[in-house]
LUMLUM-548622 format. One record per residue (C-alpha): chain; x, y, z; residue in one letter; residue number from 1. Coordinates in steps of 0.2 Angstrom, whole numbers, plus 2048, in hexadecimal, padded with zeros to 3 digits. Layout:
LUMLUM-548622
<torgu><ch>A</ch><x>X</x><y>Y</y><z>Z</z><aa>A</aa><i>NUM</i></torgu>
...
END
This chain:
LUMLUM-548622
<torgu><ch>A</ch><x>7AA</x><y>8D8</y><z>286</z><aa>X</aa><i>1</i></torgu>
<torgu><ch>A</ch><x>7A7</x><y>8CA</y><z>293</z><aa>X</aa><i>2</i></torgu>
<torgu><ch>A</ch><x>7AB</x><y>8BA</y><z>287</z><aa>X</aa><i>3</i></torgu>
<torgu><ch>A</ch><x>79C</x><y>8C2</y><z>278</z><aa>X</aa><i>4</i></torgu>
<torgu><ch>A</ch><x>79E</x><y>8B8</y><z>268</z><aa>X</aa><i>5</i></torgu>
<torgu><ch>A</ch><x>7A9</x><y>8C4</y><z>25C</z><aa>X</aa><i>6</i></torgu>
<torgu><ch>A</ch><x>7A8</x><y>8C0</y><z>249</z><aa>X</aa><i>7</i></torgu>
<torgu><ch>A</ch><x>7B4</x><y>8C8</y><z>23F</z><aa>X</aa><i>8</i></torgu>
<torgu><ch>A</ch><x>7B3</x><y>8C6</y><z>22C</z><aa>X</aa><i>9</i></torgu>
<torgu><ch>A</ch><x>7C1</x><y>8C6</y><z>222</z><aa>X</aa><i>10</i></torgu>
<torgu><ch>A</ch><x>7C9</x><y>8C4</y><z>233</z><aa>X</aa><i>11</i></torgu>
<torgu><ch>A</ch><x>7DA</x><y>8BD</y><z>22D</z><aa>X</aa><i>12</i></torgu>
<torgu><ch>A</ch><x>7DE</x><y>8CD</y><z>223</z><aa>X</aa><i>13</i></torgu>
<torgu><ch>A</ch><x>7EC</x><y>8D7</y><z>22A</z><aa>X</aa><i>14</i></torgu>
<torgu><ch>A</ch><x>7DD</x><y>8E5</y><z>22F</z><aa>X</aa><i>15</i></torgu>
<torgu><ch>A</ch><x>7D0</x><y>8D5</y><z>234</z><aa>X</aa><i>16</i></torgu>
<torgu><ch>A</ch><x>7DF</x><y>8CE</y><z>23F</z><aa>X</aa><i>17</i></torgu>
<torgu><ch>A</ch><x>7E1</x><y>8DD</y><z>249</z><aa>X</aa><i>18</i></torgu>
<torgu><ch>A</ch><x>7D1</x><y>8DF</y><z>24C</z><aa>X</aa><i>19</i></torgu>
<torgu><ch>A</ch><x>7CE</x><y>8CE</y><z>251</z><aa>X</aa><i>20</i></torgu>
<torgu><ch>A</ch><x>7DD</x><y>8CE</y><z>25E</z><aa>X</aa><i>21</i></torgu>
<torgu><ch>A</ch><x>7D5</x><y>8E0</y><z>266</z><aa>X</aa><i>22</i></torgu>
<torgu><ch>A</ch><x>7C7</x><y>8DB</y><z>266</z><aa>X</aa><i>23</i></torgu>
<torgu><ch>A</ch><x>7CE</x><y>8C9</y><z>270</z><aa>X</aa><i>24</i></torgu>
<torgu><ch>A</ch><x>7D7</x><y>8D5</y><z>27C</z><aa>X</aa><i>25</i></torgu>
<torgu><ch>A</ch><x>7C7</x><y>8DD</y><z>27F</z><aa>X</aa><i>26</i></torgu>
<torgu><ch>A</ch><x>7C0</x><y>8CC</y><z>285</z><aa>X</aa><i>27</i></torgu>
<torgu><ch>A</ch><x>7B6</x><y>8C7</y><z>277</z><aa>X</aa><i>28</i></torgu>
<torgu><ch>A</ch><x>7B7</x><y>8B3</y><z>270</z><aa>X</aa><i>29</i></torgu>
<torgu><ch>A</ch><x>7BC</x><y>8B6</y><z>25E</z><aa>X</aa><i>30</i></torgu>
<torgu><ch>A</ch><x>7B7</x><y>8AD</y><z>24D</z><aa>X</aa><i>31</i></torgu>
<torgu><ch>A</ch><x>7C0</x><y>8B2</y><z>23E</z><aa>X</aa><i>32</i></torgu>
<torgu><ch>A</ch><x>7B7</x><y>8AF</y><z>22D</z><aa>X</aa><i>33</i></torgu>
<torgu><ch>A</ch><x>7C2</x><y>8AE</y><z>21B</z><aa>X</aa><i>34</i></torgu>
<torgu><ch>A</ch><x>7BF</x><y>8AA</y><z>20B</z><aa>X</aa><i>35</i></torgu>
<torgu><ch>A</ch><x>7C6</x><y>898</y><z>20A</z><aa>X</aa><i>36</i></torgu>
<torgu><ch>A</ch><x>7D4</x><y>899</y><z>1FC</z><aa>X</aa><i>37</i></torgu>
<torgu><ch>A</ch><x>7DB</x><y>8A8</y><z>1FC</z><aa>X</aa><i>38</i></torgu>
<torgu><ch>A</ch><x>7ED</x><y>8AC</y><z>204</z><aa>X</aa><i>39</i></torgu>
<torgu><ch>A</ch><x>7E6</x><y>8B2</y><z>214</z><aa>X</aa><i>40</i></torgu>
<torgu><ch>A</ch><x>7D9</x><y>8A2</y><z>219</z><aa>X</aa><i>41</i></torgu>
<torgu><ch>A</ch><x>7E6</x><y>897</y><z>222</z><aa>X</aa><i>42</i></torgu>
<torgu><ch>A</ch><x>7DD</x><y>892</y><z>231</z><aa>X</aa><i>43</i></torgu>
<torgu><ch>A</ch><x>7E8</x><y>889</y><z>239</z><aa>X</aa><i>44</i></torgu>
<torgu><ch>A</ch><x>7F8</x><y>892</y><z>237</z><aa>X</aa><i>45</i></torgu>
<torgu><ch>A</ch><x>7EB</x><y>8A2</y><z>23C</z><aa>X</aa><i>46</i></torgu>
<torgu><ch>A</ch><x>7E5</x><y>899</y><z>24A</z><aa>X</aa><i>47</i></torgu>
<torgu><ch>A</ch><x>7F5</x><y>895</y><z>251</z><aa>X</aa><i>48</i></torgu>
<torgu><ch>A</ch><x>7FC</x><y>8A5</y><z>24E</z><aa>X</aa><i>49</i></torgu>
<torgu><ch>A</ch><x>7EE</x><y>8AF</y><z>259</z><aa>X</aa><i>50</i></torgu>
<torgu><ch>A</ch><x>7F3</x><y>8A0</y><z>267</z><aa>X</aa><i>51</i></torgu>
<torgu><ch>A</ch><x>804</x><y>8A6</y><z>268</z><aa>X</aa><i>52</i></torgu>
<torgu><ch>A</ch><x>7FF</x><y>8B8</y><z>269</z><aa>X</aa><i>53</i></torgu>
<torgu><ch>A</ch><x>7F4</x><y>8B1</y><z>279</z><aa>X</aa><i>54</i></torgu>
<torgu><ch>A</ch><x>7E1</x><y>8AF</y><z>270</z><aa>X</aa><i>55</i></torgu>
<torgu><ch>A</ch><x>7D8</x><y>8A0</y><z>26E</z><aa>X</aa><i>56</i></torgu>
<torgu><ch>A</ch><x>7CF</x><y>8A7</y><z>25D</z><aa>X</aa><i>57</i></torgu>
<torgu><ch>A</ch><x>7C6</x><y>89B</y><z>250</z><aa>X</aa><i>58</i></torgu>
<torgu><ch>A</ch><x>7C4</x><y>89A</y><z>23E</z><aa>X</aa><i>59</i></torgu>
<torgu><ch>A</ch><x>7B7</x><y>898</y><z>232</z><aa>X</aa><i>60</i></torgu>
<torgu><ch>A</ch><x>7B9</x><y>897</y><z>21F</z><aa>X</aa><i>61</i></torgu>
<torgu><ch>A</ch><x>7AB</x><y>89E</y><z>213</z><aa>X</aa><i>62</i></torgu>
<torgu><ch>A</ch><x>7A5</x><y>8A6</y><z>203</z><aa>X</aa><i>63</i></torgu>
<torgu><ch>A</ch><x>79A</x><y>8B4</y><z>20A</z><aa>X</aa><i>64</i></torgu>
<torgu><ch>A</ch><x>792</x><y>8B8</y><z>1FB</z><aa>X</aa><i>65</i></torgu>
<torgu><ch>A</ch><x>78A</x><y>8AB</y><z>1FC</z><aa>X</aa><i>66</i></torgu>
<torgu><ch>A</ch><x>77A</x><y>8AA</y><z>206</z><aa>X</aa><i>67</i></torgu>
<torgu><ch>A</ch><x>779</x><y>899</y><z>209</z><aa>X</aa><i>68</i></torgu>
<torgu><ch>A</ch><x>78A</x><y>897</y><z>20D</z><aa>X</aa><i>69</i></torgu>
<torgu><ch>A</ch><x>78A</x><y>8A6</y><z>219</z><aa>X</aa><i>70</i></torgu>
<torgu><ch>A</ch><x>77B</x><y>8A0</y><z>222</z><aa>X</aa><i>71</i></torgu>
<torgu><ch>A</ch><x>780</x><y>88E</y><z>225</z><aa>X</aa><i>72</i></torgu>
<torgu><ch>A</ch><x>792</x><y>895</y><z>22D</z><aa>X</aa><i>73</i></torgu>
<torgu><ch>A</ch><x>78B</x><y>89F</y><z>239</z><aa>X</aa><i>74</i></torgu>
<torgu><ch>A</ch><x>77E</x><y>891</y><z>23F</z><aa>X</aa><i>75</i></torgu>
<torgu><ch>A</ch><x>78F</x><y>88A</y><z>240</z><aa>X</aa><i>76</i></torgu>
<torgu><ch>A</ch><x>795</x><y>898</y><z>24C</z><aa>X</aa><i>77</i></torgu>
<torgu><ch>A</ch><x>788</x><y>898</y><z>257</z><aa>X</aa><i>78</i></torgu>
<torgu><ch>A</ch><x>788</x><y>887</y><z>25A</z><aa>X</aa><i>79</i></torgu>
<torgu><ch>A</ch><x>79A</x><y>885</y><z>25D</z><aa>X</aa><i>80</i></torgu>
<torgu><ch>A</ch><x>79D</x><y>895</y><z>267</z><aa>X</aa><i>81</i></torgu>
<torgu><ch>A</ch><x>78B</x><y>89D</y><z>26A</z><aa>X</aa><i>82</i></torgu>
<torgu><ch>A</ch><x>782</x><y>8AA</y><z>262</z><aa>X</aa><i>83</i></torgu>
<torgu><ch>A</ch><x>78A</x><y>8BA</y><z>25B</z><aa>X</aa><i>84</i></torgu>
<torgu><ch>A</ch><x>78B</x><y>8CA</y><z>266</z><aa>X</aa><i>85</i></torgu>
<torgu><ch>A</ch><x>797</x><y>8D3</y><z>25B</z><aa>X</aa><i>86</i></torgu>
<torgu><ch>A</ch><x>796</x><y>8D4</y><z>247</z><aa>X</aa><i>87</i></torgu>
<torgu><ch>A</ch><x>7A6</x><y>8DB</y><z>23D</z><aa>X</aa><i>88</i></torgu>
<torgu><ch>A</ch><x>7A5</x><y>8DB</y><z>22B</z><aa>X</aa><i>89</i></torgu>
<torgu><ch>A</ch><x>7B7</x><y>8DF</y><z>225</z><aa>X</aa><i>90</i></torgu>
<torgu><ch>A</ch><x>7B7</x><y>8D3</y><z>215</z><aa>X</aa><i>91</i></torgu>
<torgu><ch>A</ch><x>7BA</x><y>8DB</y><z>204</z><aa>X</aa><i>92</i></torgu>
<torgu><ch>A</ch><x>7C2</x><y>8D9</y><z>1F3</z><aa>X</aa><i>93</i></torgu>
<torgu><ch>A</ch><x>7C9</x><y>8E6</y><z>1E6</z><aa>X</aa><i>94</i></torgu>
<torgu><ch>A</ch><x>7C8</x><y>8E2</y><z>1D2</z><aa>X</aa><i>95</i></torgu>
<torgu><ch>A</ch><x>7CC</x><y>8F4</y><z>1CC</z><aa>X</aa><i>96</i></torgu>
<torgu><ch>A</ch><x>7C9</x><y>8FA</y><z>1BB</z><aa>X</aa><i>97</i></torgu>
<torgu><ch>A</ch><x>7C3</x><y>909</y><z>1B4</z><aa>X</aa><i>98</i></torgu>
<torgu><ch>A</ch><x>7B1</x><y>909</y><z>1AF</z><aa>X</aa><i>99</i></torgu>
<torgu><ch>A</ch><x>7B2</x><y>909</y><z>19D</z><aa>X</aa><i>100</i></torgu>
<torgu><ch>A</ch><x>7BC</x><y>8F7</y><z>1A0</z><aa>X</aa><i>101</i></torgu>
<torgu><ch>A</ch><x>7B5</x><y>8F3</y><z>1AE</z><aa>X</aa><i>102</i></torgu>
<torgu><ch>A</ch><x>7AC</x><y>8DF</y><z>1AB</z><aa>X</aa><i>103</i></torgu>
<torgu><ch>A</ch><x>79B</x><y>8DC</y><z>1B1</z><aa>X</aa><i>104</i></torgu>
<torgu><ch>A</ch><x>7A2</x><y>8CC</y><z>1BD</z><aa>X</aa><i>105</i></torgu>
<torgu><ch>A</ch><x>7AF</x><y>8D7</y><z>1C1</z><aa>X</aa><i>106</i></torgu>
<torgu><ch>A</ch><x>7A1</x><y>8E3</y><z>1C9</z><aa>X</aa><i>107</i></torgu>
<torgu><ch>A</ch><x>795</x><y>8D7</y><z>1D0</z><aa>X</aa><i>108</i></torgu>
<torgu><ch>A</ch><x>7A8</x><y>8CE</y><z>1D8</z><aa>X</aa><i>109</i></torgu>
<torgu><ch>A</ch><x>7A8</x><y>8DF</y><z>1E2</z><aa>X</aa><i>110</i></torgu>
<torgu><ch>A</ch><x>797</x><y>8E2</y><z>1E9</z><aa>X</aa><i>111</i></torgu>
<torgu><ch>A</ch><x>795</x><y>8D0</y><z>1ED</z><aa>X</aa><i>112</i></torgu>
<torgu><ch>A</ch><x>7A5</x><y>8CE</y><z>1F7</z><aa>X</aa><i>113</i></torgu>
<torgu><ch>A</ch><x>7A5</x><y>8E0</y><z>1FF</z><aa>X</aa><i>114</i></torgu>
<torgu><ch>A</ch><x>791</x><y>8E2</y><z>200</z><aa>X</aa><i>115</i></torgu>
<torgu><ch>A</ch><x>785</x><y>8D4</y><z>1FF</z><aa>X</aa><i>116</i></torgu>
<torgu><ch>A</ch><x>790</x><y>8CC</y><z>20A</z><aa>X</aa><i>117</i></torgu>
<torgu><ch>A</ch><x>78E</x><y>8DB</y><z>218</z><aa>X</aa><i>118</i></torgu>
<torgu><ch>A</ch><x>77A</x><y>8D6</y><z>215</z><aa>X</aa><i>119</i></torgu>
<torgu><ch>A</ch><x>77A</x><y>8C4</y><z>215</z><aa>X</aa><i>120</i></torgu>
<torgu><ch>A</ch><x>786</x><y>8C3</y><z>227</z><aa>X</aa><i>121</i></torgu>
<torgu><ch>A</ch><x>77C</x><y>8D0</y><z>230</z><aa>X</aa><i>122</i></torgu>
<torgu><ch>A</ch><x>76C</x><y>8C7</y><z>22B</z><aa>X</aa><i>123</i></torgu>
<torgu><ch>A</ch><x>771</x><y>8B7</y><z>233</z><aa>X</aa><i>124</i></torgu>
<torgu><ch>A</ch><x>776</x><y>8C1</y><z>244</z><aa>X</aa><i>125</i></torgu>
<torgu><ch>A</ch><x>769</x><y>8CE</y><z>244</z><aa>X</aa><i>126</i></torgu>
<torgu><ch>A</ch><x>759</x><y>8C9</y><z>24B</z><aa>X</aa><i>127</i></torgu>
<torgu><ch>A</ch><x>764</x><y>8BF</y><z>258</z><aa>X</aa><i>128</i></torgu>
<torgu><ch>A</ch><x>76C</x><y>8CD</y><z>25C</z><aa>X</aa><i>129</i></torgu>
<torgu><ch>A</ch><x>75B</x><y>8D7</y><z>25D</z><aa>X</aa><i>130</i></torgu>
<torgu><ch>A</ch><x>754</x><y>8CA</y><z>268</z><aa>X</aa><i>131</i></torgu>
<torgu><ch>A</ch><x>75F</x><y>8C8</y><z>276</z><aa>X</aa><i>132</i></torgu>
<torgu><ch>A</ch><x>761</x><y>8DC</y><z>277</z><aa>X</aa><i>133</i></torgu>
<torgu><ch>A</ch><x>775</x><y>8DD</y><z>271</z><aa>X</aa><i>134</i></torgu>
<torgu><ch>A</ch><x>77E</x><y>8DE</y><z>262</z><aa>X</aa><i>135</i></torgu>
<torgu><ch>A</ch><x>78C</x><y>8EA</y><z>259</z><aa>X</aa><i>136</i></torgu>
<torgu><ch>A</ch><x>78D</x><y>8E9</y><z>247</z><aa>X</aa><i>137</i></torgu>
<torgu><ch>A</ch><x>79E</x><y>8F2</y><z>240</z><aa>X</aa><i>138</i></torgu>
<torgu><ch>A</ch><x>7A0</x><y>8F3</y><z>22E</z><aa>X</aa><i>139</i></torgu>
<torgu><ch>A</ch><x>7B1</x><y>8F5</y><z>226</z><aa>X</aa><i>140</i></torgu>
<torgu><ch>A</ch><x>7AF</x><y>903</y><z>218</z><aa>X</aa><i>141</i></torgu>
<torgu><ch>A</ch><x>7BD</x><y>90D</y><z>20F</z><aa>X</aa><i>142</i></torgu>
<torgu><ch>A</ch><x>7BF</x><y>921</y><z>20C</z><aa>X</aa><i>143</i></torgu>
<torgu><ch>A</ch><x>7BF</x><y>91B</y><z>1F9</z><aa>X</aa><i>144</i></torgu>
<torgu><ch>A</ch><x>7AD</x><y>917</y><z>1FD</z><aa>X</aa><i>145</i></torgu>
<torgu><ch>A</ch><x>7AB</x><y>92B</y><z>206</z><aa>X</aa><i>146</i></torgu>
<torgu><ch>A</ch><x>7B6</x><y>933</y><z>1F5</z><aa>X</aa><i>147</i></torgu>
<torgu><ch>A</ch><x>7B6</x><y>926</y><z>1E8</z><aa>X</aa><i>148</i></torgu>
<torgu><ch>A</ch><x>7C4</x><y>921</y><z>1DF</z><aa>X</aa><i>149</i></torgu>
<torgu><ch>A</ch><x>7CB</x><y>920</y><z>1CC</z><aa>X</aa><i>150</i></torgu>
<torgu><ch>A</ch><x>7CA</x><y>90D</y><z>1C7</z><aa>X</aa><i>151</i></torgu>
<torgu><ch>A</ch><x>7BC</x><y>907</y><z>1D7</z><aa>X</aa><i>152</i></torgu>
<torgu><ch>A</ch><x>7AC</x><y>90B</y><z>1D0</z><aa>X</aa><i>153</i></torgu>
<torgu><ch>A</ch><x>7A7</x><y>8F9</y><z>1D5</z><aa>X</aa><i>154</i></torgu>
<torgu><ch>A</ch><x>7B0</x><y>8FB</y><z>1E7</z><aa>X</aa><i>155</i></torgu>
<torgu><ch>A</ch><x>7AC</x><y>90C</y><z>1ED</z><aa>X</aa><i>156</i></torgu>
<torgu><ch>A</ch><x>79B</x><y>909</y><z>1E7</z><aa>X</aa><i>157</i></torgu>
<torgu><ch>A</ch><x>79A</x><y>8FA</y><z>1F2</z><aa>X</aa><i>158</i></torgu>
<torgu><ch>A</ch><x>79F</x><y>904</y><z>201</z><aa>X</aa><i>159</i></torgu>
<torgu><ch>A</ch><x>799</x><y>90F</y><z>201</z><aa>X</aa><i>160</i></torgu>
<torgu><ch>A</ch><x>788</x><y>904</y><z>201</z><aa>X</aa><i>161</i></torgu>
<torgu><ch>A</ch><x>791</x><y>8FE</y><z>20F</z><aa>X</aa><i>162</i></torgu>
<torgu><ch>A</ch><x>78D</x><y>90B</y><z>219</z><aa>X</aa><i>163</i></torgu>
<torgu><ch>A</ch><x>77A</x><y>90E</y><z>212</z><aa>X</aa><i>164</i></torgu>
<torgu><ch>A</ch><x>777</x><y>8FE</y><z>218</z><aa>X</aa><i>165</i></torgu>
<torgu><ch>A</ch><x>77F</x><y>902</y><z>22B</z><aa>X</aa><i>166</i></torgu>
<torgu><ch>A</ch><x>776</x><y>912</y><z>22B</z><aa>X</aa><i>167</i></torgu>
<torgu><ch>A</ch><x>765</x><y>907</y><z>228</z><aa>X</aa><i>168</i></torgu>
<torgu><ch>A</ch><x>768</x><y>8FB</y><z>233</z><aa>X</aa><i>169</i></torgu>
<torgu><ch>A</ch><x>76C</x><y>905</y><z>242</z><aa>X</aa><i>170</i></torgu>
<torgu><ch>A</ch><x>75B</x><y>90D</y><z>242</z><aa>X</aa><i>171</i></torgu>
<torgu><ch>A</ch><x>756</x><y>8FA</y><z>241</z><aa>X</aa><i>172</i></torgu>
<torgu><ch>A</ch><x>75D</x><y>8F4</y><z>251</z><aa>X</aa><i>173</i></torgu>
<torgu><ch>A</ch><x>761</x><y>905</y><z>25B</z><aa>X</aa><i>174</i></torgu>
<torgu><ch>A</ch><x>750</x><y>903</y><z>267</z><aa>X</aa><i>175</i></torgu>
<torgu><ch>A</ch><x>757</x><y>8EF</y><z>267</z><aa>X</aa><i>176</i></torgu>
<torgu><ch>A</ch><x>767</x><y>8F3</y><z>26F</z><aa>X</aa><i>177</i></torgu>
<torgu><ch>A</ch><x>770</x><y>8F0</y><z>25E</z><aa>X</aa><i>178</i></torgu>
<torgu><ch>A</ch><x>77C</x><y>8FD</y><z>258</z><aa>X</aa><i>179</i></torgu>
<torgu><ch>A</ch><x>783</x><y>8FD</y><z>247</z><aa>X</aa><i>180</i></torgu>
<torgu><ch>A</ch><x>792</x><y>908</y><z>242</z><aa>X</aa><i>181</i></torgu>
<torgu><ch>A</ch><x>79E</x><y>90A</y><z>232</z><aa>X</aa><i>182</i></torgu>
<torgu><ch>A</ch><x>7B1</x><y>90C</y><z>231</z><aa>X</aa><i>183</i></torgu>
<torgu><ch>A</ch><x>7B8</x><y>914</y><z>223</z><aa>X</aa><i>184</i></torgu>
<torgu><ch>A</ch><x>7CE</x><y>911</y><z>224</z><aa>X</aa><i>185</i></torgu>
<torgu><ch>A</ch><x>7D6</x><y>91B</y><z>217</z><aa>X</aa><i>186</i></torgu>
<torgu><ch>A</ch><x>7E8</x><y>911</y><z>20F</z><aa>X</aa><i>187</i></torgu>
<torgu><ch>A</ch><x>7ED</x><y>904</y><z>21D</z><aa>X</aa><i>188</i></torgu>
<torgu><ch>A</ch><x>800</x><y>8FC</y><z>21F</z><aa>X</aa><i>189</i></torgu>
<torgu><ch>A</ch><x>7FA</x><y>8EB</y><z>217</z><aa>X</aa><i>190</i></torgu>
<torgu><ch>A</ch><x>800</x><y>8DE</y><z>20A</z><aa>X</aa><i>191</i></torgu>
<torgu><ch>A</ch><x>7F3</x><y>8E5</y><z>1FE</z><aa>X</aa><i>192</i></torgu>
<torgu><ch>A</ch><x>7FC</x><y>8F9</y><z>1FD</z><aa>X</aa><i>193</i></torgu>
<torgu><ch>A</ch><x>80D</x><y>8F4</y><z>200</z><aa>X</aa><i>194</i></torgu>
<torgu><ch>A</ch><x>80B</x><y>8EA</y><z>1F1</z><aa>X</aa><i>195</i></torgu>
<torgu><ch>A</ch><x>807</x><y>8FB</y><z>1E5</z><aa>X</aa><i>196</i></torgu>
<torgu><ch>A</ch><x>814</x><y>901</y><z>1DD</z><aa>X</aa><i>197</i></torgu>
<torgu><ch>A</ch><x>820</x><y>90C</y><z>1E9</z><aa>X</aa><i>198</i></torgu>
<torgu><ch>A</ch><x>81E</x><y>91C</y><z>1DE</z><aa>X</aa><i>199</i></torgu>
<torgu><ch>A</ch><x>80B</x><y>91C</y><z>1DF</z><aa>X</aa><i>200</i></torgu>
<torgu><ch>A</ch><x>80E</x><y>917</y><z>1F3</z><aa>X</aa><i>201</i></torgu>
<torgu><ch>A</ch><x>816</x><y>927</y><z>1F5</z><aa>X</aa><i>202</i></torgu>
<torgu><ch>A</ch><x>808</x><y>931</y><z>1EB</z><aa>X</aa><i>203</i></torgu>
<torgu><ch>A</ch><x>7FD</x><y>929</y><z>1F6</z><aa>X</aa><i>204</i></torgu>
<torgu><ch>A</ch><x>805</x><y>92F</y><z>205</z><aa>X</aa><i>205</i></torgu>
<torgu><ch>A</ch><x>808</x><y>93F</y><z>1FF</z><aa>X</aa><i>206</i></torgu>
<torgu><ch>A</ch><x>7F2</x><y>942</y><z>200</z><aa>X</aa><i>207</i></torgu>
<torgu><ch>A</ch><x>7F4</x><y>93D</y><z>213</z><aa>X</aa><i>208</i></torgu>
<torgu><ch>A</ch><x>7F5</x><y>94B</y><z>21F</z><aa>X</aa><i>209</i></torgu>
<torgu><ch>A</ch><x>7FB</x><y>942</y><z>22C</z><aa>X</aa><i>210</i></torgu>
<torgu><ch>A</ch><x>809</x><y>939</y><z>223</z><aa>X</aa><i>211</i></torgu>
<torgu><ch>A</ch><x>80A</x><y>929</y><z>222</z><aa>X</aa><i>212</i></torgu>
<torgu><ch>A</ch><x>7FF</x><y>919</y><z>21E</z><aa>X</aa><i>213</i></torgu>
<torgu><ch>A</ch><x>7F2</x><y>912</y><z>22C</z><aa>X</aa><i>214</i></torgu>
<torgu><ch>A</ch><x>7F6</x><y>903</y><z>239</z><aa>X</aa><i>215</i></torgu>
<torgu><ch>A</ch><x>7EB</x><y>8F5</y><z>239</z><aa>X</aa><i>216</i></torgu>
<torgu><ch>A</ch><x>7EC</x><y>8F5</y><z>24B</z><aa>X</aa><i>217</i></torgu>
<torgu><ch>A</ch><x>7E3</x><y>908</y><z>24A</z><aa>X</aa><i>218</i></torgu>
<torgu><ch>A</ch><x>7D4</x><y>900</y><z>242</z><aa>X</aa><i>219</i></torgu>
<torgu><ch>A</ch><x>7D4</x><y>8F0</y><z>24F</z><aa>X</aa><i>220</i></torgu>
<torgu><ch>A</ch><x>7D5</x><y>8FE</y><z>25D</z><aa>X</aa><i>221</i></torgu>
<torgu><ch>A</ch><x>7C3</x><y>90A</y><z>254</z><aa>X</aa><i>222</i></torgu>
<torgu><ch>A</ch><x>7BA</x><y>8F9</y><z>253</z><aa>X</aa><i>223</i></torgu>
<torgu><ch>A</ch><x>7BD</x><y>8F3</y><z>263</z><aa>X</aa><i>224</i></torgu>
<torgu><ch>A</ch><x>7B6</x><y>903</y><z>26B</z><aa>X</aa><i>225</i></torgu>
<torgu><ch>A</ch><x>7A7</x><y>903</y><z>261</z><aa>X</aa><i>226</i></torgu>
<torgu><ch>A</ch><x>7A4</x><y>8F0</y><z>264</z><aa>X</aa><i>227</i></torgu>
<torgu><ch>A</ch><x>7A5</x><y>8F4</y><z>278</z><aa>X</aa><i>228</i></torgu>
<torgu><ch>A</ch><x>794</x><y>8F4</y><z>283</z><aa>X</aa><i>229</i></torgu>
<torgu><ch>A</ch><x>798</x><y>908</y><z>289</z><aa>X</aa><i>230</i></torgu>
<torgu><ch>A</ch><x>797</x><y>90C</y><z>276</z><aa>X</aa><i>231</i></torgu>
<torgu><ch>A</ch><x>785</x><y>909</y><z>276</z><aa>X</aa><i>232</i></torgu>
<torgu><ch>A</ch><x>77E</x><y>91B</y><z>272</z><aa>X</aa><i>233</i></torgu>
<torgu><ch>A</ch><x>78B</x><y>91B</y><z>260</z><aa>X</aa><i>234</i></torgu>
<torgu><ch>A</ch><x>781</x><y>915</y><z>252</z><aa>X</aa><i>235</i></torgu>
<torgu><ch>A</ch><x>77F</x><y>91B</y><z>240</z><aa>X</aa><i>236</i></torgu>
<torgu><ch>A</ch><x>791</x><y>921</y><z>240</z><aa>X</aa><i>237</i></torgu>
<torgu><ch>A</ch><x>79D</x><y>921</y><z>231</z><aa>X</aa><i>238</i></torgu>
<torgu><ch>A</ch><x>7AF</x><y>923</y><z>23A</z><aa>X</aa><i>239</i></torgu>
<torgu><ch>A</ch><x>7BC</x><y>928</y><z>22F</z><aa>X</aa><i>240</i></torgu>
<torgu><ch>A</ch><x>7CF</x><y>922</y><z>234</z><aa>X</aa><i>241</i></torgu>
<torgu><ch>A</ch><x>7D5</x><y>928</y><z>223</z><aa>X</aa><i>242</i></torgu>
<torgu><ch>A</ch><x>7E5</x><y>936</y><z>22C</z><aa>X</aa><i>243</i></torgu>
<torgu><ch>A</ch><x>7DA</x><y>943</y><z>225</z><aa>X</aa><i>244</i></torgu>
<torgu><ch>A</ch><x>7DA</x><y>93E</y><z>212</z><aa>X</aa><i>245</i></torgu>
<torgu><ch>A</ch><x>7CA</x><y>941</y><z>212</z><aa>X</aa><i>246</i></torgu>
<torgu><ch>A</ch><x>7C0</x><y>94A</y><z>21D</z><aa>X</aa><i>247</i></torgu>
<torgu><ch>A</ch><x>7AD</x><y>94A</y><z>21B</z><aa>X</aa><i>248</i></torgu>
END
């Protein structure tokens, strides 16, 4: 990727680390975004944990359903490290309930963190990335957002807007040499599912034809090829890494 400026949201996740450290290995220069607060935006210990896997990766904190704040980090960005090349939008929150007790800040919670935080990033990049005739812009979906789930009105609803919006702004910036593509994992090894309950694990498993749980890595790896410049003529896409759970 010739030193292009990577951002990767939610990029000190267990899935937003290893697509950070491919797409590092792929030669980008990597900035990782977190919501400042939460267990996983500790940008030192992050920071010096990509050092000793051999990346020089920085990190930025920010609320990213917020406009304001969104904007004003990535004028940061560009004039610390230069402007963005390479958009990933992998941040996202769960607050599960079924609809019938499902909270109204419980909803707008969900399609602020997971949605309006997809538009408010990829309009601060955009028309840069328009201009200079570059850009790839992945978005991190789920196969909840493809099937739906019991209890995620509010999340599936929100990606699966996710990939409305990709489908949108492809046809936006496909003349401009700006592709924009969705990626929908299925359940992932992370902390977030090892930490349901072993017998609904196994239930879980038991709808995958292939097995077992995702890697993290196996996410990193379908980013990283859809950021690269040869995957030019893939836009508009919606790739599923779900082991077959769901097959559209």
């Amino acid at each position: 990727m010739n030193g292009r400026v990577a951002v990767v949201t939610g990029g000190t996740g267990a899935i937003g680390t290893e697509i950070c450290k491919h797409l590092g290995a792929a030669g980008a220069r990597v900035v990782a975004v977190c919501l400042p607060g939460t267990p996983d935006c500790v940008p030192d210990a992050w920071e010096a944990a990509r050092q000793r896997d051999g990346y020089q990766m920085k990190v930025y904190g920010c609320d990213l359903a917020d406009f304001e704040q969104t904007a004003a980090v990535f004028a940061r960005i560009e004039q610390d490290i230069g402007p963005v090349d390479i958009l990933v939008n992998a941040a996202g929150i769960t607050r599960d309930a079924t609809l019938r007790k499902m909270t109204p800040d419980q909803w707008r919670a969900v399609i602020a963190a997971n949605l309006d935080s997809v538009y408010s990033t990829t309009r601060c990049v955009f028309g840069g990335m328009m201009d200079r005739g570059f850009g790839r812009i992945i978005n991190i979906s789920s196969v909840n957002g493809q099937k739906g789930q019991f209890g995620q009105a509010n999340y599936a609803a929100s990606k699966a807007g996710i990939h409305g919006f990709t489908m949108s702004i492809a046809r936006e910036g496909a003349r401009k040499g700006v592709t924009a593509n969705t990626v929908s994992p299925g359940y992932i090894e992370s902390p977030m599912i090892m930490a349901v309950p072993e017998e609904h694990r196994a239930k879980i498993m038991a709808e995958i034809p292939v097995g077992r749980f995702g890697r993290p890595e196996e996410i990193g790896r379908v980013v990283a090829f859809l950021a690269a410049e040869e995957s030019g003529f893939i836009t508009g896409a919606d790739i599923s890494v779900n082991g077959g759970q769901h097959m559209g």
